[in-house]
C-alpha positions in Angstrom: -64.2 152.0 7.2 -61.7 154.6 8.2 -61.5 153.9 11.8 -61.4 150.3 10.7 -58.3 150.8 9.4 -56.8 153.2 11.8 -57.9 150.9 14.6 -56.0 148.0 12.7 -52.5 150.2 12.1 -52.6 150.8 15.9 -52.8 147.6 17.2 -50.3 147.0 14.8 -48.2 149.4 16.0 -48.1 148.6 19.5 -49.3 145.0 19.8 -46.0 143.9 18.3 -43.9 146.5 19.7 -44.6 145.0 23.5 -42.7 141.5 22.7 -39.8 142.8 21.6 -39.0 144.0 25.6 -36.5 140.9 26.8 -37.4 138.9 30.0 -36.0 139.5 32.7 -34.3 137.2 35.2 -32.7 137.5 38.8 -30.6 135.0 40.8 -31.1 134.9 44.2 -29.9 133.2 47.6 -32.9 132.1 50.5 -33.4 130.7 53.9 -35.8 128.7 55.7 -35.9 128.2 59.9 -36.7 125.2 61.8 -34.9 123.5 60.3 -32.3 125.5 58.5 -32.7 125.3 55.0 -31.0 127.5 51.8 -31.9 127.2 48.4 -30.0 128.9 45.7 -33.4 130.4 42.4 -33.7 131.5 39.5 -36.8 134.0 39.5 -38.6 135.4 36.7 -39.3 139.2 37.8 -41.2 142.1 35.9 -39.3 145.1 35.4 -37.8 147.5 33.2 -34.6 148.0 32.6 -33.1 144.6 33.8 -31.4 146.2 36.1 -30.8 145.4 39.8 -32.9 147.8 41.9 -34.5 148.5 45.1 -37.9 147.1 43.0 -36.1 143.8 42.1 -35.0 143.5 45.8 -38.3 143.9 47.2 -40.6 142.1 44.7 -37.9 139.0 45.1 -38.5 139.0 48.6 -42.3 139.1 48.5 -42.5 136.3 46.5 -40.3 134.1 48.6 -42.0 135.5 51.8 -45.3 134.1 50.6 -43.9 131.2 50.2 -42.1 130.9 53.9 -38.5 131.9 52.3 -36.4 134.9 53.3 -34.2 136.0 50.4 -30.5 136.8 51.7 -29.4 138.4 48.4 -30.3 138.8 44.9 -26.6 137.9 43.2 -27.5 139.4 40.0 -30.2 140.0 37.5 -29.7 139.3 33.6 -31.7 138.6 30.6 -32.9 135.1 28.5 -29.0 134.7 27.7 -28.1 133.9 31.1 -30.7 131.1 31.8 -29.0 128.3 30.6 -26.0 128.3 32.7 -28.1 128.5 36.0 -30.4 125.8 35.5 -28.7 123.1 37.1 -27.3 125.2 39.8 -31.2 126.2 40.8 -32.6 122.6 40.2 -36.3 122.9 41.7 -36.1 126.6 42.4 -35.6 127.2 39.1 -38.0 129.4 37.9 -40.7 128.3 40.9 -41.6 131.0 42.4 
């Protein structure tokens, strides 16, 4: 019964501790050949601190790659509080990849 409870206070512990960590966001600039094509995103990227970093760079542009885009530049990365202002501006990139 005693593990049963410790077992409980654990999860506890660190189940809801996870959730509080913010998403994190990064704006980004891409290109497409034959024909020339650019697209302004909003991408959803795992990493921690929000920060922009080498990691955000290169997971951006994996993602895009798969998808036959080559990123140009990430502009900036922020949290939930900066999603709202960029959803029009992405339209169907927003949050697509």
């Amino acid at each position: 019964m005693k593990l049963h409870h410790l077992t409980l206070a654990l999860v506890a512990t660190f189940g809801f501790a996870a959730p509080l960590q913010a998403a994190c966001y990064a704006d980004y600039k891409a290109s497409r050949d034959n024909p020339l094509r650019l697209h302004y995103g909003v991408i959803k990227i795992d990493t921690a601190p929000c920060t922009m970093s080498d990691k955000v760079q290169t997971s951006v542009a994996a993602r895009l790659n798969a998808a036959g885009w080559k990123l140009l530049q990430v502009q900036s990365v922020f949290d939930d509080s900066g999603l709202g202002q960029r959803k029009n501006d992405a339209g169907e990139y927003f949050l697509r990849f």
